[in-house]
GUSEKE-515469 format. One record per residue: residue number from 1; residue in three letters; x, y, z of N, C-alpha, C in turn. Coordinates in steps of 0.02 Angstrom, whole numbers, plus 50000, padded with zeros to 5 digits. Example, Ala and Ser with C-alpha at 12.3 -4.5 7.8 and 13.67 -1.06 7.14 Angstrom:
REM GUSEKE-515469
<atom 1 "ALA" <50660 49716 50390> <50615 49775 50390> <50660 49835 50390>>
<atom 2 "SER" <50642 49888 50354> <50684 49947 50357> <50645 50002 50394>>
This chain:
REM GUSEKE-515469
<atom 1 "UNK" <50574 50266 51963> <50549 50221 52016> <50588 50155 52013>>
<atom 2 "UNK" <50590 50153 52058> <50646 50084 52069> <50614 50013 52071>>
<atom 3 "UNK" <50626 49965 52035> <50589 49894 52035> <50603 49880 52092>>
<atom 4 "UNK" <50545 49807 52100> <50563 49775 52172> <50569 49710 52159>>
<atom 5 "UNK" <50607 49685 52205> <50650 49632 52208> <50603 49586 52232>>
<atom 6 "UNK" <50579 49511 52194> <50550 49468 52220> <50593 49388 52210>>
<atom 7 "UNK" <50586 49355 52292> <50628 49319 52290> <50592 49230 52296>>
<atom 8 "UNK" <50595 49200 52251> <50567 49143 52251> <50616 49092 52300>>
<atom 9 "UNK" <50590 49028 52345> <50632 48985 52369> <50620 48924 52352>>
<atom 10 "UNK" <50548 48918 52329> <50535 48851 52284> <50520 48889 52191>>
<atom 11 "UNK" <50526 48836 52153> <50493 48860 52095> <50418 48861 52086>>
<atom 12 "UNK" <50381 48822 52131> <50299 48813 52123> <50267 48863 52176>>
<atom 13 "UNK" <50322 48909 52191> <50278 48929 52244> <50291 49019 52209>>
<atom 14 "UNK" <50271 49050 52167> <50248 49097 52154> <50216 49157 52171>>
<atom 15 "UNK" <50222 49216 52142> <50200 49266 52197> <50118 49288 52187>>
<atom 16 "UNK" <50077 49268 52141> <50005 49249 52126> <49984 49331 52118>>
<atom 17 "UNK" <49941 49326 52168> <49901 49413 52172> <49944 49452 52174>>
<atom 18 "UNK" <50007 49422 52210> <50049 49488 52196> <50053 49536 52144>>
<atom 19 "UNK" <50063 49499 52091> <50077 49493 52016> <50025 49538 51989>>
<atom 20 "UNK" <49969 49517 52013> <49917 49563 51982> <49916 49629 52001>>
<atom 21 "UNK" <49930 49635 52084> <49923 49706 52091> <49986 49753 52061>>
<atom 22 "UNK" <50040 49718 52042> <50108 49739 52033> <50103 49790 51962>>
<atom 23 "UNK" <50061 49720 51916> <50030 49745 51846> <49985 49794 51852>>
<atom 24 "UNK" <49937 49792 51893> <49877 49856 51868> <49920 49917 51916>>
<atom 25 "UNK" <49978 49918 51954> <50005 49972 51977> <50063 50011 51926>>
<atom 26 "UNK" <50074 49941 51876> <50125 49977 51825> <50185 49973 51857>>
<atom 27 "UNK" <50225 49916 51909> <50266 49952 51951> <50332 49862 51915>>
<atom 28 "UNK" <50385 49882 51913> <50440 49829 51856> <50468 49772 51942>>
<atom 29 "UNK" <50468 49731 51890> <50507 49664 51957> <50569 49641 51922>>
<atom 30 "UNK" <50617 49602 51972> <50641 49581 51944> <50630 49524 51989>>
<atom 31 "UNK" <50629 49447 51980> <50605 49376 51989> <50672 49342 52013>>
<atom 32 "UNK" <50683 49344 52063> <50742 49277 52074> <50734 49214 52108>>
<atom 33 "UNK" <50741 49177 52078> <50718 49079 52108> <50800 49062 52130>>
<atom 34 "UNK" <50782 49057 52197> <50857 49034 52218> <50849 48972 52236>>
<atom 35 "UNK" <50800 48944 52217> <50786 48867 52193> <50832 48849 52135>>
<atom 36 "UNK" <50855 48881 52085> <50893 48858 52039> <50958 48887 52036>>
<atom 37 "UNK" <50985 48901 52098> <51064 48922 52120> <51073 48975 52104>>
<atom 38 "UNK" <51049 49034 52090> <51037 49101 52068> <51046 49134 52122>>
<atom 39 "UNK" <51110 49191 52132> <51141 49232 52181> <51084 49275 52210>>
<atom 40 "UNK" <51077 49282 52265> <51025 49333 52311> <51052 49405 52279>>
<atom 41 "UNK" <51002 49447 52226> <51042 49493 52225> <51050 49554 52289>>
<atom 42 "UNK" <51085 49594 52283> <51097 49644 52347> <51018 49698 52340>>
<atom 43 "UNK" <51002 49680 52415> <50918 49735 52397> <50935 49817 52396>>
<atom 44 "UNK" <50979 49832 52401> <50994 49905 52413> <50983 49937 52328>>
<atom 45 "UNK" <50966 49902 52293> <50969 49909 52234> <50894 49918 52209>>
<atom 46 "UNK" <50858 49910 52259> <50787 49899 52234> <50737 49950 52299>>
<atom 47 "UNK" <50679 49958 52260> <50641 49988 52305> <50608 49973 52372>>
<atom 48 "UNK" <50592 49888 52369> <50571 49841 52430> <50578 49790 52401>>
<atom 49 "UNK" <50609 49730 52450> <50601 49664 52456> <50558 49631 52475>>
<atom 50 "UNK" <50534 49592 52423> <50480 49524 52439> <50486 49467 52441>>
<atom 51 "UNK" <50501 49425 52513> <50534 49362 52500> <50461 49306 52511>>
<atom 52 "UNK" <50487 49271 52463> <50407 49211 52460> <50418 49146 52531>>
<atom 53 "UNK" <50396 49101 52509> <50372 49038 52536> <50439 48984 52525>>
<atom 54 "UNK" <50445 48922 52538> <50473 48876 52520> <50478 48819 52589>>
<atom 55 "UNK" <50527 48763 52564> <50508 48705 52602> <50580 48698 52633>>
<atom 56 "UNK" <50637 48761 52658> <50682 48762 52675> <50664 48801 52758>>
<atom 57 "UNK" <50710 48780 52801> <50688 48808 52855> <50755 48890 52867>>
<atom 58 "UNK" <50735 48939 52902> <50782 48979 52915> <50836 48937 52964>>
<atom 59 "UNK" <50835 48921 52989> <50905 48871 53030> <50949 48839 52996>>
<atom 60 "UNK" <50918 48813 52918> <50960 48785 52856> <51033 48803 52878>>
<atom 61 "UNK" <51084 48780 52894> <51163 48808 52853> <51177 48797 52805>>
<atom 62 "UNK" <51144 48782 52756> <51163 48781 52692> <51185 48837 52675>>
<atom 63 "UNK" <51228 48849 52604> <51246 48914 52563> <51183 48977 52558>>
<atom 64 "UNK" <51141 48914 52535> <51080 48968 52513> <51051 49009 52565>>
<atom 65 "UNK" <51036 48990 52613> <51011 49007 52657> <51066 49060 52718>>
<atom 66 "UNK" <51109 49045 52714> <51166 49080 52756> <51154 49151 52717>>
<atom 67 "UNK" <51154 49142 52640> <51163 49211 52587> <51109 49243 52604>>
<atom 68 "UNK" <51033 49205 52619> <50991 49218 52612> <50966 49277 52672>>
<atom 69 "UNK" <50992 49237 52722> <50993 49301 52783> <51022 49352 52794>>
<atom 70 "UNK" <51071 49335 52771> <51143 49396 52745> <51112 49452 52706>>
<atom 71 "UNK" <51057 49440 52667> <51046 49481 52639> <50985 49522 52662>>
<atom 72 "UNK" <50947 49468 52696> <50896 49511 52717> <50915 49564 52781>>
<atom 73 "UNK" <50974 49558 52823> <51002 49595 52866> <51025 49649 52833>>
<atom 74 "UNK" <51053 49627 52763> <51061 49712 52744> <51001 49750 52693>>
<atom 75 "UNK" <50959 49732 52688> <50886 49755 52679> <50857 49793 52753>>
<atom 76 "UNK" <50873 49765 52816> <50844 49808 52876> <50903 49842 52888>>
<atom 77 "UNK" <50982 49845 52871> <51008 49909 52890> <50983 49954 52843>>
<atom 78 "UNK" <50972 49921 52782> <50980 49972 52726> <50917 50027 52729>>
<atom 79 "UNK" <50871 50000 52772> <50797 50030 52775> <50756 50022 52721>>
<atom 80 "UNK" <50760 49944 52684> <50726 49925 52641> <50663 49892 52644>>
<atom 81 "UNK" <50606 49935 52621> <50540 49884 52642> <50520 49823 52626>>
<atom 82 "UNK" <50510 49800 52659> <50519 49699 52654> <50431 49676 52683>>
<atom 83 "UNK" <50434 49638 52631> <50368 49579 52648> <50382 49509 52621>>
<atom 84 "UNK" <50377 49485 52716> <50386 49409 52702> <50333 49365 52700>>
<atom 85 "UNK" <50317 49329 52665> <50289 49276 52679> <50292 49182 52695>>
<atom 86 "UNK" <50256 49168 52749> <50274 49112 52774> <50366 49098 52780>>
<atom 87 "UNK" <50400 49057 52738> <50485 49071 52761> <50494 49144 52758>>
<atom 88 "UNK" <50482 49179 52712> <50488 49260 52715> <50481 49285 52770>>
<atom 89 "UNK" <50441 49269 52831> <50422 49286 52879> <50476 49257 52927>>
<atom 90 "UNK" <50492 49187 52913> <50521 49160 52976> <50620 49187 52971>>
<atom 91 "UNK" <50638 49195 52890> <50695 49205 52873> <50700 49298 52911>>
<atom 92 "UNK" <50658 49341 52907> <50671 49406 52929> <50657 49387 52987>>
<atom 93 "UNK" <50622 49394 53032> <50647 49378 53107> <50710 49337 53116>>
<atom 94 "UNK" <50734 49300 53093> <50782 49268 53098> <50859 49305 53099>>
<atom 95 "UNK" <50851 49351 53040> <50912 49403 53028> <50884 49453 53069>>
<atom 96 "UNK" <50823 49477 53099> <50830 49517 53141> <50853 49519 53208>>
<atom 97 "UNK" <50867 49430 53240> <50876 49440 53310> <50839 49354 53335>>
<atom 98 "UNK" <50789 49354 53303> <50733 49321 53346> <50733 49262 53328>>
<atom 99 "UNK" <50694 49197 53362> <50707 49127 53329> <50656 49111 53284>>
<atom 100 "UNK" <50679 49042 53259> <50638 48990 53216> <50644 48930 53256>>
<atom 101 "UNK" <50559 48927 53287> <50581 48842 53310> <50526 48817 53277>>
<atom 102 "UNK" <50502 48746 53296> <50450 48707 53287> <50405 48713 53313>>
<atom 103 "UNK" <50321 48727 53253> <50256 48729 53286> <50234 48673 53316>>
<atom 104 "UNK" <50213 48691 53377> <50165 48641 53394> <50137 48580 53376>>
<atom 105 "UNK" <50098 48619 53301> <50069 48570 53267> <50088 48606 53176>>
<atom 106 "UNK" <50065 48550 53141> <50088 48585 53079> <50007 48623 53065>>
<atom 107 "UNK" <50028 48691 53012> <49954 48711 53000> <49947 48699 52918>>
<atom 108 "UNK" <49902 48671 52929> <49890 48639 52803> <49841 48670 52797>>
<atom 109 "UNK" <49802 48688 52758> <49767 48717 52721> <49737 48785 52745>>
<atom 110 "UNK" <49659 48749 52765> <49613 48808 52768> <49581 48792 52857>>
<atom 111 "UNK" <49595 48729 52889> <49559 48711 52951> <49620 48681 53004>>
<atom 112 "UNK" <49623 48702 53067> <49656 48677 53112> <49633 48595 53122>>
<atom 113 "UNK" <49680 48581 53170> <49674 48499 53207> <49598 48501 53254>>
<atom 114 "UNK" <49580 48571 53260> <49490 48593 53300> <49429 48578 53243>>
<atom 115 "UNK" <49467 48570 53170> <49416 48555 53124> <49404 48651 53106>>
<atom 116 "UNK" <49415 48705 53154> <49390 48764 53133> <49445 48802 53078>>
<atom 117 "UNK" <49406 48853 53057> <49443 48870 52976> <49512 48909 53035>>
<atom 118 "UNK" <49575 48918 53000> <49625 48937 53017> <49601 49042 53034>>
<atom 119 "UNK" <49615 49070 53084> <49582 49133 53098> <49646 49168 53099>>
<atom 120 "UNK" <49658 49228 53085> <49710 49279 53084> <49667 49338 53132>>
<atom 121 "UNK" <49700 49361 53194> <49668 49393 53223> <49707 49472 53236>>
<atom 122 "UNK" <49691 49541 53211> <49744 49583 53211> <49763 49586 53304>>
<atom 123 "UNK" <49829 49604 53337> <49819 49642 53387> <49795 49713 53381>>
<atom 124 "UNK" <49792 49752 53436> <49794 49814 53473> <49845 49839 53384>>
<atom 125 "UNK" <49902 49824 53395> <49958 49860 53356> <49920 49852 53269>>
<atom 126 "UNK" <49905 49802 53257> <49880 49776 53197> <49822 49811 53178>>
<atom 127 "UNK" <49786 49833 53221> <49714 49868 53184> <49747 49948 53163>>
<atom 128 "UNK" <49793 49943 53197> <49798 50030 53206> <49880 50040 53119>>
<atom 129 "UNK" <49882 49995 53113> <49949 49993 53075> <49928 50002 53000>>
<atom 130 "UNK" <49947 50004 52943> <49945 50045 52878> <49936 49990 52836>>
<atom 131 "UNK" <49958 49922 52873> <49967 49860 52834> <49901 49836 52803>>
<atom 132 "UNK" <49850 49859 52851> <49793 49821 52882> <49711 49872 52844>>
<atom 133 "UNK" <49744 49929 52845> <49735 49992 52813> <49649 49966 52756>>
<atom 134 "UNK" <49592 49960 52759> <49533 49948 52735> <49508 49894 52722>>
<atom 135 "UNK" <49548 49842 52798> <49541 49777 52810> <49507 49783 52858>>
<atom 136 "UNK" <49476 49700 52878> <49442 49695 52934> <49498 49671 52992>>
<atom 137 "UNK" <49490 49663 53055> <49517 49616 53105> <49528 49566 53121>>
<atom 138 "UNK" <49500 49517 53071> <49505 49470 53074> <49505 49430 53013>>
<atom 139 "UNK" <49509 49370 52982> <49508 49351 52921> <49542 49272 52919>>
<atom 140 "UNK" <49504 49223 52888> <49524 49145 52872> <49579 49162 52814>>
<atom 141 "UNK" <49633 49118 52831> <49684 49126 52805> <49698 49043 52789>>
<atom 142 "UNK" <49753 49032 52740> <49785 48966 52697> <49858 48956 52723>>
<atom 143 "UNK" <49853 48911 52777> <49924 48884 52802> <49968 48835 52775>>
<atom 144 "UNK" <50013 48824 52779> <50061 48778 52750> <50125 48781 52783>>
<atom 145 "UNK" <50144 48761 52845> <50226 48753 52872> <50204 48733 52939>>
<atom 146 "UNK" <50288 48712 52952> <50290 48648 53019> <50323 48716 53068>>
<atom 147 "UNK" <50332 48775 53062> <50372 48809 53104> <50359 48878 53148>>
<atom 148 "UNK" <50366 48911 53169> <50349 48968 53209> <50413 49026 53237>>
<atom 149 "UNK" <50387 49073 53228> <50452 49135 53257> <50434 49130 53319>>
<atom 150 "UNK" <50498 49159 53365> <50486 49206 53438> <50540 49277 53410>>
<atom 151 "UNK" <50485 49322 53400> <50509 49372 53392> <50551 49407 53454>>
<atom 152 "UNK" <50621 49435 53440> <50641 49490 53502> <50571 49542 53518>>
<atom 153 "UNK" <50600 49573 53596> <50558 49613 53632> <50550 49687 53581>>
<atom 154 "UNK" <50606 49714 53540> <50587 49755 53508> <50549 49761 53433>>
<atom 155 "UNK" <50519 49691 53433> <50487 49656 53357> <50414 49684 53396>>
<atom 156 "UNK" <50373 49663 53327> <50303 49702 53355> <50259 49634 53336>>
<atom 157 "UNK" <50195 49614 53351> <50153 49553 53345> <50097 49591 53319>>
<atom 158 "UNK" <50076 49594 53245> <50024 49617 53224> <49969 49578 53225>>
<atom 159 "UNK" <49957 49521 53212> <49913 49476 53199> <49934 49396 53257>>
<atom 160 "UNK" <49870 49358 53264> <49895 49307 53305> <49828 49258 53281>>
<atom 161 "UNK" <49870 49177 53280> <49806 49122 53277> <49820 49103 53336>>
<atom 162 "UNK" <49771 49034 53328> <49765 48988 53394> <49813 48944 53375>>
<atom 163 "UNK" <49841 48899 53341> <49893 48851 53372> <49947 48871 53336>>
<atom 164 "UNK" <49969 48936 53292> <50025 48971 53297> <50016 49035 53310>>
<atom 165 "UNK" <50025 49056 53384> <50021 49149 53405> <50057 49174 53352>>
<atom 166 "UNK" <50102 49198 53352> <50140 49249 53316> <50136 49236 53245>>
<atom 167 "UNK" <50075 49253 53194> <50067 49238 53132> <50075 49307 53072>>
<atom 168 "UNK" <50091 49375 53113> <50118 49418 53097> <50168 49478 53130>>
<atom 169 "UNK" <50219 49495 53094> <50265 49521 53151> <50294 49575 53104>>
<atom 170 "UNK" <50296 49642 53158> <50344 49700 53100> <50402 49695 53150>>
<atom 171 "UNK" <50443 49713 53088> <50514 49691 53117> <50562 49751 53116>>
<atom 172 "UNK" <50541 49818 53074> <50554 49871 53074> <50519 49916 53052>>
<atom 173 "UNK" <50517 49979 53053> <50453 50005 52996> <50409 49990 52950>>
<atom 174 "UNK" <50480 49984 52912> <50445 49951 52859> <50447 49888 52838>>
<atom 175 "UNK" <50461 49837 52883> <50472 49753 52875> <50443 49719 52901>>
<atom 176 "UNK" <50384 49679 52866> <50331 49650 52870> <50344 49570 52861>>
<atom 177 "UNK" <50299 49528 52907> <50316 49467 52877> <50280 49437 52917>>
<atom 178 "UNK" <50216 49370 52878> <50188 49355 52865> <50160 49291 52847>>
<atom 179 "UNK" <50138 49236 52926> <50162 49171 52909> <50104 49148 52863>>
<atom 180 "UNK" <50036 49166 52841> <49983 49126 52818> <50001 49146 52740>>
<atom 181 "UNK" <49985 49117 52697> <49984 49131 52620> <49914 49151 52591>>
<atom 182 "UNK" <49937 49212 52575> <49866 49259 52556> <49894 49284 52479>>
<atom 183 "UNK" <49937 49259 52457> <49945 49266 52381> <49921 49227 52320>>
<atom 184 "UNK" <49891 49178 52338> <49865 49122 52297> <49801 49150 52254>>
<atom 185 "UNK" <49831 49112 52185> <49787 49122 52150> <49728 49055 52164>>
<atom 186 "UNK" <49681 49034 52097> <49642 48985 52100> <49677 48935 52059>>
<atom 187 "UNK" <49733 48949 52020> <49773 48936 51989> <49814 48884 52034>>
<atom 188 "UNK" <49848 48932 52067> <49909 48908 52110> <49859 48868 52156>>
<atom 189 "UNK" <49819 48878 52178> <49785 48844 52237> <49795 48765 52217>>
<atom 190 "UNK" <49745 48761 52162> <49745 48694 52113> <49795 48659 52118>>
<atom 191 "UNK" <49880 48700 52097> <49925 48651 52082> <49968 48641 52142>>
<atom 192 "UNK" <49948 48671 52209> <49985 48661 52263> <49918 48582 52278>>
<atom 193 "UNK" <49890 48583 52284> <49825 48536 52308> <49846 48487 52284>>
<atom 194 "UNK" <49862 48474 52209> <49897 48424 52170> <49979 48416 52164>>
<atom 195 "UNK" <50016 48457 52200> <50080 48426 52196> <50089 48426 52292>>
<atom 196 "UNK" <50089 48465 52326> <50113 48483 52393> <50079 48401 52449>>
<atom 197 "UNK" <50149 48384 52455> <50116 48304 52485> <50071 48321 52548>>
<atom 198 "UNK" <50102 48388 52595> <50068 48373 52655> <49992 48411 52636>>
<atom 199 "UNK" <49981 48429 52599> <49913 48453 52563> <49862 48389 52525>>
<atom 200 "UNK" <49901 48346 52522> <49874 48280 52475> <49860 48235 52559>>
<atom 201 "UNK" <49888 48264 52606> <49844 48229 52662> <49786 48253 52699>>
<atom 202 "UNK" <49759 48314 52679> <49699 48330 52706> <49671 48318 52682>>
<atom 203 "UNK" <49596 48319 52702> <49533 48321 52666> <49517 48380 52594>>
<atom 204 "UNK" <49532 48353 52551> <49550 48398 52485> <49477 48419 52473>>
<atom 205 "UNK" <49430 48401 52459> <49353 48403 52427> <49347 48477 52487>>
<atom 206 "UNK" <49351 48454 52568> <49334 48505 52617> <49365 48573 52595>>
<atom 207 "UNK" <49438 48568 52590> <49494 48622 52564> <49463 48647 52481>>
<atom 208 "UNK" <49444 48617 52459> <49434 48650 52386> <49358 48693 52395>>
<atom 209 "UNK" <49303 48671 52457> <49242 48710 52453> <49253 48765 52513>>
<atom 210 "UNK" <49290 48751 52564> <49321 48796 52581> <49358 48895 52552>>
<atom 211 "UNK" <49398 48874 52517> <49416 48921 52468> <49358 48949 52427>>
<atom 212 "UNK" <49336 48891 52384> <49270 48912 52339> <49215 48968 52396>>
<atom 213 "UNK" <49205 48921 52457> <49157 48977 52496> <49170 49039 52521>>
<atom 214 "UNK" <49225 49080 52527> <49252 49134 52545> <49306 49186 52481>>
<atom 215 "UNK" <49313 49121 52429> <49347 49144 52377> <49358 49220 52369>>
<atom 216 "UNK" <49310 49240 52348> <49312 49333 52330> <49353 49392 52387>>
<atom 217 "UNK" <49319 49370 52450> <49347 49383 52510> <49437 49372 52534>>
<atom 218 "UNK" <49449 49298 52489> <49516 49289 52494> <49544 49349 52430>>
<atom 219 "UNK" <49512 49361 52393> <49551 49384 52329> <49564 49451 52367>>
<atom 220 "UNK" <49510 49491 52393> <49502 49563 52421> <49564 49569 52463>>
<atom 221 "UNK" <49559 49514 52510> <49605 49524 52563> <49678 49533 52536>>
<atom 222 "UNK" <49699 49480 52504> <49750 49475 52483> <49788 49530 52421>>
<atom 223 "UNK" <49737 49545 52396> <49770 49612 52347> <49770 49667 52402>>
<atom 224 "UNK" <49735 49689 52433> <49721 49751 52456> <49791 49778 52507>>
<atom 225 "UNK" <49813 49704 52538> <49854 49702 52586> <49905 49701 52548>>
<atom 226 "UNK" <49946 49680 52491> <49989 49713 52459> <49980 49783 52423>>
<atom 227 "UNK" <49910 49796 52400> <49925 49880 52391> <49962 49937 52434>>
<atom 228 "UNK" <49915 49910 52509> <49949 49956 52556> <50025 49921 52590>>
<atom 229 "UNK" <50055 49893 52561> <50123 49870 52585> <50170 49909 52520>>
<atom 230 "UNK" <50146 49910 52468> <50156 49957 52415> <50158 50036 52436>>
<atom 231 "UNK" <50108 50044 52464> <50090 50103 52485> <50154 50140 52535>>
<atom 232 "UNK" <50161 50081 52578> <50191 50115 52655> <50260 50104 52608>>
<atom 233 "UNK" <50278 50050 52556> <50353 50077 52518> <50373 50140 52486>>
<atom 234 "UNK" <50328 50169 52457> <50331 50230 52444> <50308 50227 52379>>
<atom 235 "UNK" <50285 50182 52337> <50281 50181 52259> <50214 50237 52268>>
């Protein structure tokens, strides 16, 4: 069985539950932080790609980021199963065709600019899809970015909020990507709350009982939905 490739773009931003389900599946990673100049390795080498979060936009021309797409384009020729999250999400649409512009509004934590908790709503395509697989339709989700895809006409829209529509998008079979962050531990939660500036401008006390009130529900969601992304890879 072939390890899978997980790709860090900040160092604080970690793959959390991932981790756990990765361990009780028994299944080997290999960890790359291209936060610390560390070559994108080639995914054809691995069983599926998992690209994380970070505070770089896909439009970057930087090195990193030029490599970075480069590679995820040959992960969708290669027919490699991919899950992005938040940049993960915006970097694979990006190598697939489709844009990265600016949201509306930025989304931080756990509540929109309406004061209501942030909502992930599946479409039509999303209830019926493998991703979603002993989930509900709907579910409060943990935002963090200033940006938004427009997927091409042959991209698919699994999930949608209110002040960013397109909050999930398959981009090929098997290429998933995923703007809300549903990997957080209680761990990570903590030290994003305490280091992440645009997080140190919300209402933190609201954001910390928030989480606390749905907690278990976040944990469910978030493992379950990488089992079956596991699943549809073939492990």
């Amino acid at each position: 069985m072939k390890k899978i490739l997980i790709i860090k773009n900040e160092s604080g931003e970690g793959a959390g539950l991932l981790n756990d389900v990765l361990n009780e599946l028994h299944i080997n990673t290999d960890i790359v932080d291209l936060n610390q100049g560390i070559d994108f390795p080639s995914p054809l080498d691995y069983g599926a790609l998992v690209v994380l979060g970070g505070p770089d936009s896909a439009n970057d021309r930087s090195e990193k980021m030029i490599q970075e797409i480069a590679r995820i384009q040959e992960a969708i020729k290669g027919k490699i199963p991919y899950l992005g999250i938040c940049l993960g999400l915006q970097t694979l649409v990006k190598a697939g065709g489709g844009q990265v512009v600016k949201n509306p509004v930025k989304e931080t934590g756990f509540r929109g600019t309406d004061h209501q908790l942030f909502t992930i709503k599946l479409t039509e395509a999303g209830k019926n899809d493998p991703l979603f697989e002993d989930l509900g339709n709907n579910f409060p989700v943990f935002q963090l970015h200033g940006e938004t895809v427009e997927p091409t006409p042959e991209m698919t829209v699994l999930g949608e909020g209110t002040f960013c529509k397109n909050q999930i998008v398959k981009v090929t079979e098997k290429s998933y990507g995923i703007q809300c962050h549903f990997e957080l531990t209680r761990e990570m939660f903590v030290q994003w709350m305490d280091e992440v500036d645009d997080l140190k401008k919300i209402d933190q006390e609201e954001c910390v009982a928030d989480f606390c009130s749905f907690y278990d529900d976040y944990i469910h969601t978030g493992k379950q939905l990488f089992r079956n992304f596991i699943k549809i890879a073939g492990y």
